[in-house]
N, C-alpha and C positions, 0 to 999 in steps of 0.2 A: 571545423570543430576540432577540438584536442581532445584526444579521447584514449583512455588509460586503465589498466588498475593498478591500485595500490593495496598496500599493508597497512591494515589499521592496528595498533597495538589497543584489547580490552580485556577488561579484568575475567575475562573467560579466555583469553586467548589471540592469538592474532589472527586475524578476518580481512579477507578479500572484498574491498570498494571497486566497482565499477564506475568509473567517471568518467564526466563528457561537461566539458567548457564549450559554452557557446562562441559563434564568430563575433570581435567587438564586446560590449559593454553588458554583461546578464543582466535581466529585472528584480531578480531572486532568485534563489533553489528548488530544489526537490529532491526528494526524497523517493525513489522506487520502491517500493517492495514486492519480493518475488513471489510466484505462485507455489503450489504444493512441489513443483518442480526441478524448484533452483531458479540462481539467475545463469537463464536458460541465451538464446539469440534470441526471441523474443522481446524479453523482459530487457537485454543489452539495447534490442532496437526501440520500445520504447524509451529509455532512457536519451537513447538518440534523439528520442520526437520532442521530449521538453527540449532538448539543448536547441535544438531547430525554433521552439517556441520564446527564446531566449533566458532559459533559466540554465542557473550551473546545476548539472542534475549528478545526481550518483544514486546507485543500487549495490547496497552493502550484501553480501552472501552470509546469509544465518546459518547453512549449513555447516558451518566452517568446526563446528566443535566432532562430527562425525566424519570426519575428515574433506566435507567439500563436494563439490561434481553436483550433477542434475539428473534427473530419470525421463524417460521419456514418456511422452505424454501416453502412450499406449499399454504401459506396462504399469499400473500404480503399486503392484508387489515392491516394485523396486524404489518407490517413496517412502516407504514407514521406515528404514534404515535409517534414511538423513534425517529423522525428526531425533535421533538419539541425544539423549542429555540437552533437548532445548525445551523452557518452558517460558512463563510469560518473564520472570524474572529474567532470564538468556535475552530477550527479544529487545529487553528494556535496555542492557548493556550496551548490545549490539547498537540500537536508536543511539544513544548515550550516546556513544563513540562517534557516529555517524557526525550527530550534532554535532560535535567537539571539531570535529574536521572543516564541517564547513564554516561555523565560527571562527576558527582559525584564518579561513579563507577571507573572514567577511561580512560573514552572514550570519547575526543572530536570528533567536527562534522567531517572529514575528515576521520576519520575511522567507520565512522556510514553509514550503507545503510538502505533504506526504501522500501519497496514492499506491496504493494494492491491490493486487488482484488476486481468487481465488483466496489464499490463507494470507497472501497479505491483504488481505480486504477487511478480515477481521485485526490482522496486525494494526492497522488505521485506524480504528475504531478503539482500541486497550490503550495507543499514544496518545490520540485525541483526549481519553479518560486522565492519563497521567501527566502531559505534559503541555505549554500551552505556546502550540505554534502558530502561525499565521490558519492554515489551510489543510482539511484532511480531506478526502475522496478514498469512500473505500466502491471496487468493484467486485458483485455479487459476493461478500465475503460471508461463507459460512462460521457455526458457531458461536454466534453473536448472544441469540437467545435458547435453542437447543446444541449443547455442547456435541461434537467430536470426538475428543481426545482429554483423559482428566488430565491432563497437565496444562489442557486451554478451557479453563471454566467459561458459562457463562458468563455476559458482561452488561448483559440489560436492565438488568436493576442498579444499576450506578450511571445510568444515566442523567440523573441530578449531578452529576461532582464532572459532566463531558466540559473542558478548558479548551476547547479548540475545535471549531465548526464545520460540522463534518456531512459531506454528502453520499448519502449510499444509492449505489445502482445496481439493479438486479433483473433479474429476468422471469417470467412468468413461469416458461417451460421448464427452469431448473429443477430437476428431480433432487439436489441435491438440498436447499434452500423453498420450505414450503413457501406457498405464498403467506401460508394463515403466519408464519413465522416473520415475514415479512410487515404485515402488517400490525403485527404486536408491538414490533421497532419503533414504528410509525406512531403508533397511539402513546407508547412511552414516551416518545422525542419532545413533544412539546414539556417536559419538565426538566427541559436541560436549559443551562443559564446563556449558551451560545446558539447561534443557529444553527440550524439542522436542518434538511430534506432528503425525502426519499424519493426517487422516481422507478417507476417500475415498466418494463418493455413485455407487451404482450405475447410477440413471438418469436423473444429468443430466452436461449439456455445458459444453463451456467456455460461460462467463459465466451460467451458473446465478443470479448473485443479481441482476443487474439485469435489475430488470420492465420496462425500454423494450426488450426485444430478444427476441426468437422464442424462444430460449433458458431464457428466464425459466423457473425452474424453482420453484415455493412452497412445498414441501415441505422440498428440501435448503437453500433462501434461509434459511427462517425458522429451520430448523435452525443452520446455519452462522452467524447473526447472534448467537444466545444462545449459544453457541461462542465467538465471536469475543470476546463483551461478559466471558464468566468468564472467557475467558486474560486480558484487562485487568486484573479485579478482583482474580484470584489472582496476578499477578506484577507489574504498575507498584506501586509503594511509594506509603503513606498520604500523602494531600496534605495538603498545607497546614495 
């Protein structure tokens, strides 16, 4: 694998791309997005994992307008810093750019999928509404239907106008992400014009797929990842 970052020039600023070119001939892209944490080792080593999967992957760093870095998963004091001056318009930039990259490369939106976790989980879900790619997976992303933070409204009543088909994974146990919130998604989804599913893991918690956190759940992880991989394959369009 060839594995990098770069400087993306976007009209908020320049932003750090984390990229990973597969060995030989990619099927398509992807698009990472990071957790409440930054693109962490984590979030770098899943980016790995599509590249291994055969997509050219990258995970753009949103943080980049608060000047950058990651917080560690034990201290969330020190997350509400990097959200400074980012709101959904910032995210849309940021995606923008991303896209314009791999385009560059290649790869128009139809063969581009995106996946989240934690805050970009909801990130998946506001691009799937705006933009229309091949493939969206968001994991456990709060915010969806009870908001967060008002500069990330909710987004559940626009799910008539979702352009890009999107799969949510969530987890029972998550204190963060009710279930009833959960299933309000679910009852909405069928009036979106794209496909949509939601799957839900009885017993695990918010952030279920990554193995650096107490959380780490291997059962619903490894589940949820060959999930992830056939919404890709059944709905981004034949590359290249």
């Amino acid at each position: 694998m060839d594995t990098r970052t770069v400087e993306l020039d976007t009209a908020h600023g320049p932003m750090p791309l984390y990229e990973v070119r597969p060995d030989g001939d990619a099927r398509g892209a992807a698009v990472v997005i990071q957790e409440a944490f930054g693109v962490n080792s984590y979030i770098e080593d899943v980016t790995r994992r599509f590249a291994e999967a055969g997509y050219h992957a990258v995970a753009p760093h949103l943080f980049h307008r608060s000047g950058g870095g990651t917080a560690p998963y034990d201290d969330f004091a020190k997350v509400i810093p990097l959200y400074e001056h980012l709101d959904d318009t910032g995210i849309l930039v940021d995606v923008d750019a991303t896209l314009a990259h791999l385009d560059a490369a290649g790869w128009d939106e139809p063969v581009v999928g995106i996946v989240g976790f934690c805050f970009g989980g909801r990130v998946t879900f506001l691009v799937a509404l705006r933009r229309a790619l091949g493939a969206a997976v968001g994991f456990y992303g709060g915010g969806i239907v009870t908001p967060r933070f008002p500069q990330f409204p909710p987004l559940i009543d626009e799910v008539s106008t979702l352009k890009t088909p999107w799969l949510g994974l969530f987890g029972d146990q998550d204190q963060s992400i009710p279930v009833e919130d959960v299933e309000r998604l679910r009852a909405a989804l069928p009036g979106a014009p794209v496909a949509t599913e939601i799957v839900r893991y009885p017993d695990a918690g918010h952030g279920f797929h990554c193995d650096q956190r107490d959380a780490y759940d291997e059962t619903a992880a490894k589940d949820a990842w060959i999930r992830t991989l056939r919404w890709f394959e059944n709905h981004q369009a034949v590359s290249r």
